[in-house]
SETORTI-761735 format. One record per residue (C-alpha): residue number from 0; residue in three letters; x negated, y negated, z negated. Coordinates in nm, 2 decimals, padded with zeros to 4 digits. Example, Ala and Ser with C-alpha at 12.3 -4.5 7.8 and 13.67 -1.06 7.14 Angstrom:
2
<pt resi="0" resn="ala" u="-01.23" v="00.45" w="-00.78"/>
<pt resi="1" resn="ser" u="-01.37" v="00.11" w="-00.71"/>
This chain:
258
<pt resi="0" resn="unk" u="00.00" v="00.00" w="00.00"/>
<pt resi="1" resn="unk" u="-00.33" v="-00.20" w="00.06"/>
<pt resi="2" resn="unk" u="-00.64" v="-00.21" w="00.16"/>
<pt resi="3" resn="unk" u="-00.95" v="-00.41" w="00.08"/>
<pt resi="4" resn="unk" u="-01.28" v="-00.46" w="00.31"/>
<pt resi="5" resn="unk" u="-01.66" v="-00.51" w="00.14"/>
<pt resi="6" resn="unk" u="-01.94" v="-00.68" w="00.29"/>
<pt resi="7" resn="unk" u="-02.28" v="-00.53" w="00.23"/>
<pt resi="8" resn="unk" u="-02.65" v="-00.54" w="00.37"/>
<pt resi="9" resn="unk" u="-02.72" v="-00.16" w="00.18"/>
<pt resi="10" resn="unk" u="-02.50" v="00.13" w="00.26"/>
<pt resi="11" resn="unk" u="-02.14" v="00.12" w="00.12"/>
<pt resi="12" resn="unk" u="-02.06" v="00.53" w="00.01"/>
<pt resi="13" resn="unk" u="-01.73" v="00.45" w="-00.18"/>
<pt resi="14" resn="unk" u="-01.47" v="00.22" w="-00.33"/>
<pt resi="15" resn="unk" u="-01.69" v="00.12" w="-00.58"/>
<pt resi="16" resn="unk" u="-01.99" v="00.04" w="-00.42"/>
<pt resi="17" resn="unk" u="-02.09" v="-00.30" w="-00.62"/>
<pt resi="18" resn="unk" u="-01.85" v="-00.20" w="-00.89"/>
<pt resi="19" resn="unk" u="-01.98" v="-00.28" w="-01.30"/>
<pt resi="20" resn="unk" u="-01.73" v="-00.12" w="-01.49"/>
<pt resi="21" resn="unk" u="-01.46" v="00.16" w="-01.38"/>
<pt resi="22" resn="unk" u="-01.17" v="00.31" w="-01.62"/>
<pt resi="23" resn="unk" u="-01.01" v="00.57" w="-01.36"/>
<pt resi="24" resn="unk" u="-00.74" v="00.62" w="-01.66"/>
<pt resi="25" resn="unk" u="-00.62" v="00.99" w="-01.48"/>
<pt resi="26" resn="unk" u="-00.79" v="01.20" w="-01.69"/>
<pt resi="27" resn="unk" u="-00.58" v="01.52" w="-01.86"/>
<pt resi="28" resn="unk" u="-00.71" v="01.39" w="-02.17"/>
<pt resi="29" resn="unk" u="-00.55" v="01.12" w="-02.45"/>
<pt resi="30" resn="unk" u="-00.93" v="00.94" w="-02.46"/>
<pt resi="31" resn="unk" u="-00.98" v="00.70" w="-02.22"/>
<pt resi="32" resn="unk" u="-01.32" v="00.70" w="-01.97"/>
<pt resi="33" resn="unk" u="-01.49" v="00.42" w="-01.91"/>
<pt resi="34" resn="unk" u="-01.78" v="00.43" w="-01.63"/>
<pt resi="35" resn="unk" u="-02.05" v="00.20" w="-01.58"/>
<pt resi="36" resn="unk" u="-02.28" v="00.10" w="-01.26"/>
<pt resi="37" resn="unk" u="-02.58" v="-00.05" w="-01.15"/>
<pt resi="38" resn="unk" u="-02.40" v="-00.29" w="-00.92"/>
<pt resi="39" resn="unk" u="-02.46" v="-00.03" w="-00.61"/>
<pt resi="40" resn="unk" u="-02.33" v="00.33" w="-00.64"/>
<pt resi="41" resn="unk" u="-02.47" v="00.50" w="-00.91"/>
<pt resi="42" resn="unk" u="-02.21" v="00.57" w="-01.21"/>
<pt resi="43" resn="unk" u="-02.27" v="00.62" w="-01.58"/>
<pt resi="44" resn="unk" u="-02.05" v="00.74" w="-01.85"/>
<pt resi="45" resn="unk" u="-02.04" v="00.48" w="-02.14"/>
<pt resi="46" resn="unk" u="-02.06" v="00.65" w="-02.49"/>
<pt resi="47" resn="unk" u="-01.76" v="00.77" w="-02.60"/>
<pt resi="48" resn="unk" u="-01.82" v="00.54" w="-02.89"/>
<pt resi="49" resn="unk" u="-01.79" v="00.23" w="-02.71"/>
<pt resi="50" resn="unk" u="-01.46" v="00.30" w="-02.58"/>
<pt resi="51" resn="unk" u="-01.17" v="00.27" w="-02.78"/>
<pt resi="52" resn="unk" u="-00.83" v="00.46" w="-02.68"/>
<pt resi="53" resn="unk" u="-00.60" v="00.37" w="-02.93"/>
<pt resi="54" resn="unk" u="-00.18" v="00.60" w="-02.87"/>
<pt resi="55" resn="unk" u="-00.23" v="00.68" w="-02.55"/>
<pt resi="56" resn="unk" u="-00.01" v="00.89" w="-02.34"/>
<pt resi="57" resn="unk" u="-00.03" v="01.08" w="-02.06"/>
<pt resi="58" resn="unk" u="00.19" v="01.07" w="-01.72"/>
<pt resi="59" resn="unk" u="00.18" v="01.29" w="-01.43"/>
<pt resi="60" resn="unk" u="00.34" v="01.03" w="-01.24"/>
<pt resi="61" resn="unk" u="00.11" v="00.78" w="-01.18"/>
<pt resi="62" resn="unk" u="00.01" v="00.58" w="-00.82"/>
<pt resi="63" resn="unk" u="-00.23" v="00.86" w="-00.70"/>
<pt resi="64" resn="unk" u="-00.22" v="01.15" w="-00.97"/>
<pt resi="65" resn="unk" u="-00.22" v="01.12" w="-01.34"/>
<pt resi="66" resn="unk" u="-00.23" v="00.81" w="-01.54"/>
<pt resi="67" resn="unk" u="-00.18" v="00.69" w="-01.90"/>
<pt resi="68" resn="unk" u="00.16" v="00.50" w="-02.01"/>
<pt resi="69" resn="unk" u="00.23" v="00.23" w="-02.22"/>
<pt resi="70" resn="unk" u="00.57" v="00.14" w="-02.41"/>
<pt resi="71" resn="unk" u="00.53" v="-00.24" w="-02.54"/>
<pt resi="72" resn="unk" u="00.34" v="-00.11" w="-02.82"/>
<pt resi="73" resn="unk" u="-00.03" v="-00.09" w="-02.96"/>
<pt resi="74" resn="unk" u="-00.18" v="00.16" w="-02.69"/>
<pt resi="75" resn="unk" u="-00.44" v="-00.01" w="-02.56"/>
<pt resi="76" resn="unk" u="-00.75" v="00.07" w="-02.40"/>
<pt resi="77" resn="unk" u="-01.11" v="-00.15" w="-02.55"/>
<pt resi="78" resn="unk" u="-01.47" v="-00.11" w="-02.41"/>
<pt resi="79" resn="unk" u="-01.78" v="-00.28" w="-02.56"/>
<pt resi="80" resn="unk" u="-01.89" v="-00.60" w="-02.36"/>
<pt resi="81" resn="unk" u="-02.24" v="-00.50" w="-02.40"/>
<pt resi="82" resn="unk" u="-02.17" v="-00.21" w="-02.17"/>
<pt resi="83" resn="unk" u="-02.13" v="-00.34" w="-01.86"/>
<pt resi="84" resn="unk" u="-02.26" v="-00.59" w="-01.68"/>
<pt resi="85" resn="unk" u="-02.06" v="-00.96" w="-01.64"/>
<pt resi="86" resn="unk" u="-02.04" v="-01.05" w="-01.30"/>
<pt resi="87" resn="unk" u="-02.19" v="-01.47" w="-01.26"/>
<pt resi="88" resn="unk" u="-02.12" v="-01.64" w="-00.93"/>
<pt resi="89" resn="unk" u="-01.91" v="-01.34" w="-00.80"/>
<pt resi="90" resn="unk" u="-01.67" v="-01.08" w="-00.87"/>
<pt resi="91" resn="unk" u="-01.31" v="-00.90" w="-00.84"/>
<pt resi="92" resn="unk" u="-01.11" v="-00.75" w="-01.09"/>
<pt resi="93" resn="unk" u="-00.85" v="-00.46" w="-00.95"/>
<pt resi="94" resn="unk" u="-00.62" v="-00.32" w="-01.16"/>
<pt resi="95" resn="unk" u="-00.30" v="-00.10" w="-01.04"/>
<pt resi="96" resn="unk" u="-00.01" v="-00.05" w="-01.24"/>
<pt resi="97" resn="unk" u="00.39" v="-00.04" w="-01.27"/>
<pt resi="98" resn="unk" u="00.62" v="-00.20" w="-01.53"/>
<pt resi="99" resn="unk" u="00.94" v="-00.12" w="-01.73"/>
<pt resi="100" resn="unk" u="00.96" v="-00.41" w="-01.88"/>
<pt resi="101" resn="unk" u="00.95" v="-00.78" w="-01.89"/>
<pt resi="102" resn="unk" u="01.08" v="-00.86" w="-02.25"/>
<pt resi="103" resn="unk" u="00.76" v="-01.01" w="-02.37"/>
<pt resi="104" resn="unk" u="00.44" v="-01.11" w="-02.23"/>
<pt resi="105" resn="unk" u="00.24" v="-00.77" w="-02.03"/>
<pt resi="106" resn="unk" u="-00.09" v="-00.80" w="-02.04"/>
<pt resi="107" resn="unk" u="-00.25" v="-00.54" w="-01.77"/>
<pt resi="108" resn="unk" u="-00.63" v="-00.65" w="-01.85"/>
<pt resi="109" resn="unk" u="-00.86" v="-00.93" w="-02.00"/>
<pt resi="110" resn="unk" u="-01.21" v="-01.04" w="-02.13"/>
<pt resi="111" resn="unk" u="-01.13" v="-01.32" w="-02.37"/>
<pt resi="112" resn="unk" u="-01.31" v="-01.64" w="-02.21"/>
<pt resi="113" resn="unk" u="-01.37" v="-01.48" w="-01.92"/>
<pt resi="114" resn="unk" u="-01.06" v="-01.31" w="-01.69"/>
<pt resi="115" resn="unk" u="-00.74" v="-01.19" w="-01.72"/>
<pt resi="116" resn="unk" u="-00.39" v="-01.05" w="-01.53"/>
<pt resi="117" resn="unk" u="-00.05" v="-01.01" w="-01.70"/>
<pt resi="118" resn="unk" u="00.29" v="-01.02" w="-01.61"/>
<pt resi="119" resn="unk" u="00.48" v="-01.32" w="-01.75"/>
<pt resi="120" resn="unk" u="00.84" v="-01.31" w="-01.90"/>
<pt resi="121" resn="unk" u="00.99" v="-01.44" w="-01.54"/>
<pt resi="122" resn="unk" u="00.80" v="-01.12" w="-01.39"/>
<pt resi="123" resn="unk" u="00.56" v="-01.34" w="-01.16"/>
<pt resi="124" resn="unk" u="00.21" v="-01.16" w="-01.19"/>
<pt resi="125" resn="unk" u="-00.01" v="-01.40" w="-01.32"/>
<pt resi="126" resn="unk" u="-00.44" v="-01.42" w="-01.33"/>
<pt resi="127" resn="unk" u="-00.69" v="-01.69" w="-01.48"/>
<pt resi="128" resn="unk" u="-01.07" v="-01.71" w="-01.47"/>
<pt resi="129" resn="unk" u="-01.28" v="-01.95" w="-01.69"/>
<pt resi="130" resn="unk" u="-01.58" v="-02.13" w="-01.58"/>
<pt resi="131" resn="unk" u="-01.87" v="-02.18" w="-01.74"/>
<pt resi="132" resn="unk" u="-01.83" v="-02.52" w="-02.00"/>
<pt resi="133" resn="unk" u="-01.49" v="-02.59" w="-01.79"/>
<pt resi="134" resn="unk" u="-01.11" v="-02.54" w="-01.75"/>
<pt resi="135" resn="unk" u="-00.95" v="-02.20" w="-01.72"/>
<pt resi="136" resn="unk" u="-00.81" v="-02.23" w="-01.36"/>
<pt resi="137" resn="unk" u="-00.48" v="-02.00" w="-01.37"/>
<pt resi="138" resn="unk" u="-00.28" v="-01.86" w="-01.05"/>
<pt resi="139" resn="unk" u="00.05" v="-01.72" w="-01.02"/>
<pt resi="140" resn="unk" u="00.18" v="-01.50" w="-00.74"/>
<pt resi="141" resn="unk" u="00.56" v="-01.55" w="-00.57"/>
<pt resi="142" resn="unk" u="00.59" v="-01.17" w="-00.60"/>
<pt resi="143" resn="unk" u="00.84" v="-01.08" w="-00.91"/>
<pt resi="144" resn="unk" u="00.78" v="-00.73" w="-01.02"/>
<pt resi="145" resn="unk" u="01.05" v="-00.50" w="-01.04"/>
<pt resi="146" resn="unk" u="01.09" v="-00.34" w="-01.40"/>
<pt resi="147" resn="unk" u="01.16" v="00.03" w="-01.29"/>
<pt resi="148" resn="unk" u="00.83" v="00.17" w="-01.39"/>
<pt resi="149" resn="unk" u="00.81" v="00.33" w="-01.05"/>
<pt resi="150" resn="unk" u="00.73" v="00.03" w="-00.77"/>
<pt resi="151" resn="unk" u="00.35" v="00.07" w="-00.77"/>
<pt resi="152" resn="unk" u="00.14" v="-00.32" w="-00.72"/>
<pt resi="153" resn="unk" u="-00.20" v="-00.36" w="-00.70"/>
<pt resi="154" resn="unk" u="-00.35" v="-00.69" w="-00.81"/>
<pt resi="155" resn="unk" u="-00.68" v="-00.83" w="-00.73"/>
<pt resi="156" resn="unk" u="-00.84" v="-01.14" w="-00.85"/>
<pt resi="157" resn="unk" u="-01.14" v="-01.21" w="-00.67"/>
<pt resi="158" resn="unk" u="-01.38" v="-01.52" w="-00.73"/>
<pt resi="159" resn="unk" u="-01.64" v="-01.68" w="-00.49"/>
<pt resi="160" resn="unk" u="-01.85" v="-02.01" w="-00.63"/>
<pt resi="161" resn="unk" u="-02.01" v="-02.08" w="-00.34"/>
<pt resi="162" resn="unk" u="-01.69" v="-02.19" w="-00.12"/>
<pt resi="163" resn="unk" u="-01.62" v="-02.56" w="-00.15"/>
<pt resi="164" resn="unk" u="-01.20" v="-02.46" w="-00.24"/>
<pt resi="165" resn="unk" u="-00.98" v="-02.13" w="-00.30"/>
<pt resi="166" resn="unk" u="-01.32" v="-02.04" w="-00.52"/>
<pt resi="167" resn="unk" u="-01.06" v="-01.80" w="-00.72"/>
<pt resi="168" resn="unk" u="-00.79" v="-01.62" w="-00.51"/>
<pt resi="169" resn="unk" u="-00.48" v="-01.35" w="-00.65"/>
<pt resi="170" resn="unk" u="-00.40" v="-01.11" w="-00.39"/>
<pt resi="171" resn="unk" u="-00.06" v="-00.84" w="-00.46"/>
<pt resi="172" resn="unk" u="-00.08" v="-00.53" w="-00.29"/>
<pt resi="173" resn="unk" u="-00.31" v="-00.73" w="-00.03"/>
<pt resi="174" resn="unk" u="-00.13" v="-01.00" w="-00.01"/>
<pt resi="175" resn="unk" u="-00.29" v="-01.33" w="-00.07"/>
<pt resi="176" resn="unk" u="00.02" v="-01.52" w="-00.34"/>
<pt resi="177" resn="unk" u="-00.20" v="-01.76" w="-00.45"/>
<pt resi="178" resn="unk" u="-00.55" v="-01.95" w="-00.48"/>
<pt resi="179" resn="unk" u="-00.74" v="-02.27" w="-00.63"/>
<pt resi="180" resn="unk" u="-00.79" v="-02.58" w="-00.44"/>
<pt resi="181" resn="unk" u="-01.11" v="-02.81" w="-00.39"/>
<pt resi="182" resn="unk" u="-01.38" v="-02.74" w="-00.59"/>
<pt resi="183" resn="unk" u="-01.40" v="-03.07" w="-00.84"/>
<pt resi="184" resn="unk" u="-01.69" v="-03.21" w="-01.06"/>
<pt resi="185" resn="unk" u="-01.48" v="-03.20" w="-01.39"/>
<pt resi="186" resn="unk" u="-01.28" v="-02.86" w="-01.26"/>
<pt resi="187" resn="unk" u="-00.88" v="-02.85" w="-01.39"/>
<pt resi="188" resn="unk" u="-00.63" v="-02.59" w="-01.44"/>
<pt resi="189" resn="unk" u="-00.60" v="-02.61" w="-01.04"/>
<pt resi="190" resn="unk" u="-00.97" v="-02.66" w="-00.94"/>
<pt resi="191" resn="unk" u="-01.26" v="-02.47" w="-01.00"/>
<pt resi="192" resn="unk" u="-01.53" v="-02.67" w="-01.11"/>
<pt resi="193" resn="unk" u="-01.81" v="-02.76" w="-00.90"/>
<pt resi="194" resn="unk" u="-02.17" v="-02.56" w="-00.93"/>
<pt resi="195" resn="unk" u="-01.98" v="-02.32" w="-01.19"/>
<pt resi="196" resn="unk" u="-02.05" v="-01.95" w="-01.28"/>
<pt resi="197" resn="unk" u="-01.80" v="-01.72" w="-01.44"/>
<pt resi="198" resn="unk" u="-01.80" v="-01.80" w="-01.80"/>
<pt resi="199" resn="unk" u="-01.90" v="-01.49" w="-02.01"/>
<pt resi="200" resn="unk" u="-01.68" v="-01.47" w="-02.32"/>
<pt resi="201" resn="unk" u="-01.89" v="-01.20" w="-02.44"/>
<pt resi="202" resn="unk" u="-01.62" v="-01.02" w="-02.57"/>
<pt resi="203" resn="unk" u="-01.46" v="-00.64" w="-02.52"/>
<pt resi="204" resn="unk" u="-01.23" v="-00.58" w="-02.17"/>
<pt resi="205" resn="unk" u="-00.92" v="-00.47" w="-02.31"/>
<pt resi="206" resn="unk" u="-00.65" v="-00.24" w="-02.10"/>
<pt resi="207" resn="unk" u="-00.26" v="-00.30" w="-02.22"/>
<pt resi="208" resn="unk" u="-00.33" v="-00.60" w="-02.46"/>
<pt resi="209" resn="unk" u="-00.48" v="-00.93" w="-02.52"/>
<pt resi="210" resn="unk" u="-00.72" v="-01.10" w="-02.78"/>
<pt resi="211" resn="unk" u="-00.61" v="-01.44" w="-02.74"/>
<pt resi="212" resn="unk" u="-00.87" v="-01.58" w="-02.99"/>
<pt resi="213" resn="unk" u="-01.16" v="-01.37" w="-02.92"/>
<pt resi="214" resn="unk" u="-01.17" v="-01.22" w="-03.29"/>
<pt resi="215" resn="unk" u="-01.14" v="-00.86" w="-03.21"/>
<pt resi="216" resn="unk" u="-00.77" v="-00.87" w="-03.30"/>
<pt resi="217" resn="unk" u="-00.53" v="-00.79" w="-02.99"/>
<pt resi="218" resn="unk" u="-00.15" v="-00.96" w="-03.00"/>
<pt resi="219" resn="unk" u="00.14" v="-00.76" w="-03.06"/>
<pt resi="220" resn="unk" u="00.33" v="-01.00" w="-02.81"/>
<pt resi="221" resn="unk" u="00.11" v="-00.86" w="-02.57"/>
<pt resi="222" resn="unk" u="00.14" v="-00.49" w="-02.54"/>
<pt resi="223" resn="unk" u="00.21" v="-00.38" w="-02.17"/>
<pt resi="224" resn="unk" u="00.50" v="-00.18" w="-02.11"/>
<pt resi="225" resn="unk" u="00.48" v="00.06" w="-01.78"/>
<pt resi="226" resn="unk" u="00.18" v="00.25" w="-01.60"/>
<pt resi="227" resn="unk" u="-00.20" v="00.17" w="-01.56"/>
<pt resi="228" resn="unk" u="-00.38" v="00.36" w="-01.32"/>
<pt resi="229" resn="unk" u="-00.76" v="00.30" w="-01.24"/>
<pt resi="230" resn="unk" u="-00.91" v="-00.08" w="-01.30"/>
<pt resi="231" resn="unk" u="-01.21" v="-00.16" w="-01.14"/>
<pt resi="232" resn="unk" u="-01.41" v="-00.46" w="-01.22"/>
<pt resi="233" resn="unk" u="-01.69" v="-00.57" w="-00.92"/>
<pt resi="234" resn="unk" u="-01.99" v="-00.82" w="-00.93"/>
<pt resi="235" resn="unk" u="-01.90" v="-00.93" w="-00.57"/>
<pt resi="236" resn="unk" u="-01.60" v="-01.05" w="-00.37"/>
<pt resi="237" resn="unk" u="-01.40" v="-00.82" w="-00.19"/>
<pt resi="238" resn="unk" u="-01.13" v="-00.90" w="00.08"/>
<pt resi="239" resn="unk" u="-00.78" v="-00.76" w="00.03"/>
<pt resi="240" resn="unk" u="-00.60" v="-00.68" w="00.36"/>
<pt resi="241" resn="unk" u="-00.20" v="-00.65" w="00.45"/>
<pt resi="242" resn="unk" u="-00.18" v="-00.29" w="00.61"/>
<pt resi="243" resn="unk" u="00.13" v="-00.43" w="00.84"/>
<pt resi="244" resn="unk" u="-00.11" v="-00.69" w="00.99"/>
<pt resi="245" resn="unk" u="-00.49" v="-00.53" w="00.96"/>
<pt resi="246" resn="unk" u="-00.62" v="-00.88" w="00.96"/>
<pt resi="247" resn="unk" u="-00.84" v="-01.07" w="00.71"/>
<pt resi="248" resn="unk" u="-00.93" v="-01.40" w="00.76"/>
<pt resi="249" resn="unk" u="-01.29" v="-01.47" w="00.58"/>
<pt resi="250" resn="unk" u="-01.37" v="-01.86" w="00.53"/>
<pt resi="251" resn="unk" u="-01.76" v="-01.75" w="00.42"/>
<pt resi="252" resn="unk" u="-02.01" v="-01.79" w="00.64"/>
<pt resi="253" resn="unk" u="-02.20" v="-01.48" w="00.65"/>
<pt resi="254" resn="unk" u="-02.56" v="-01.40" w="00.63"/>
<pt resi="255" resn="unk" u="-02.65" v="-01.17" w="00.97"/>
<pt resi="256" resn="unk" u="-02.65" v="-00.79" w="00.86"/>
<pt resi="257" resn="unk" u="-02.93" v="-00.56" w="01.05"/>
């Protein structure tokens, strides 16, 4: 129900070529896995101990096999932010899921200071990204999710400083919904701000929840309610693609690949 192109000048041998952290969430098991890369292809388990899996359940009925449910409640999902690597000038943050419900805020995944997707109380998918010593720019897509806990979406936030506007973009199921505008000095809720990394927050990724002040402490008001299948987090800027249409347009000038 998408698809996404990458770019590269080494050989691309799967999805998650460029990939930093990986939580495939299909496992038969009740503790979640969390994988870890060296930006290229190679994949490491992270110690079970840095991975928190906190009432999870397991469906058989998730987007591609199985998958792990949650119910508006504390199941939640934390790894260690010293485990992976934070992406600077670059990344995208992929995360597929369904919902059930859109009672209270649903949080699909986060880094406090950093990134974050979650469904708002309206049922517009929503995704914000901080820059370093500047505004949180926030995006929200036209696409309403429907609450049936079976219409699968797929929601990619990708980031790009060196483009001079749309430096953060929110794509559903390939679709671009929504995107900053120009790049400005002082940056805004709108604008990315100019010569700006990706803040680090330096703080755990959660799965089904949010720490809203960075303590450690996830919200109750957060808990997701539906499926979460496979989140992906990259230290490079992929490009989503409509299926119906096949075509991506790419603003970037790219280098020459030999």
């Amino acid at each position: 129900f998408y698809w996404f192109m990458m770019i590269s000048n080494e050989i691309i041998s799967s999805k998650y070529h460029s990939a930093v952290l990986h939580l495939p969430m299909n496992d038969l098991t009740t503790t979640a896995k969390a994988y870890k890369y060296d930006g290229n292809n190679s994949k490491e388990l992270i110690t079970a101990s840095e991975v928190t899996s906190t009432s999870l359940v397991i469906s058989r009925e998730g987007l591609a096999g199985n998958c792990f449910t949650f119910d508006g409640t504390a199941r939640i999902i934390i790894v260690d932010d010293g485990d992976y690597t934070q992406p600077t000038d670059a990344m995208s943050l992929v995360a597929h899921f369904t919902c059930g419900s859109v009672s209270a805020t649903r949080y699909i995944c986060s880094e406090y200071g950093s990134y974050k997707i979650w469904i708002d109380t309206s049922g517009n998918i929503n995704a914000a990204a901080t820059p370093v010593s500047g505004t949180e720019v926030v995006l929200k897509s036209s696409t309403v999710v429907v609450t049936d806990d079976e219409t699968p979406y797929c929601a990619i936030l990708t980031f790009d400083t060196s483009l001079g506007q749309g430096n953060l973009k929110l794509f559903i199921n390939g679709k671009l919904e929504d995107q900053s505008g120009i790049k400005t000095t002082n940056g805004s809720i709108n604008n990315w701000k100019t010569a700006a990394n990706l803040a680090d927050g330096s703080k755990d990724f959660y799965v089904g929840a949010y720490d809203s002040d960075g303590n450690g402490t996830h919200n109750a008001g957060t808990y997701h309610n539906g499926k979460i299948e496979e989140v992906i987090l990259y230290n490079t800027t992929i490009y989503p693609v409509v299926p119906q249409t096949g075509k991506e347009v790419i603003i970037n000038p790219m280098q020459e690949l030999t």
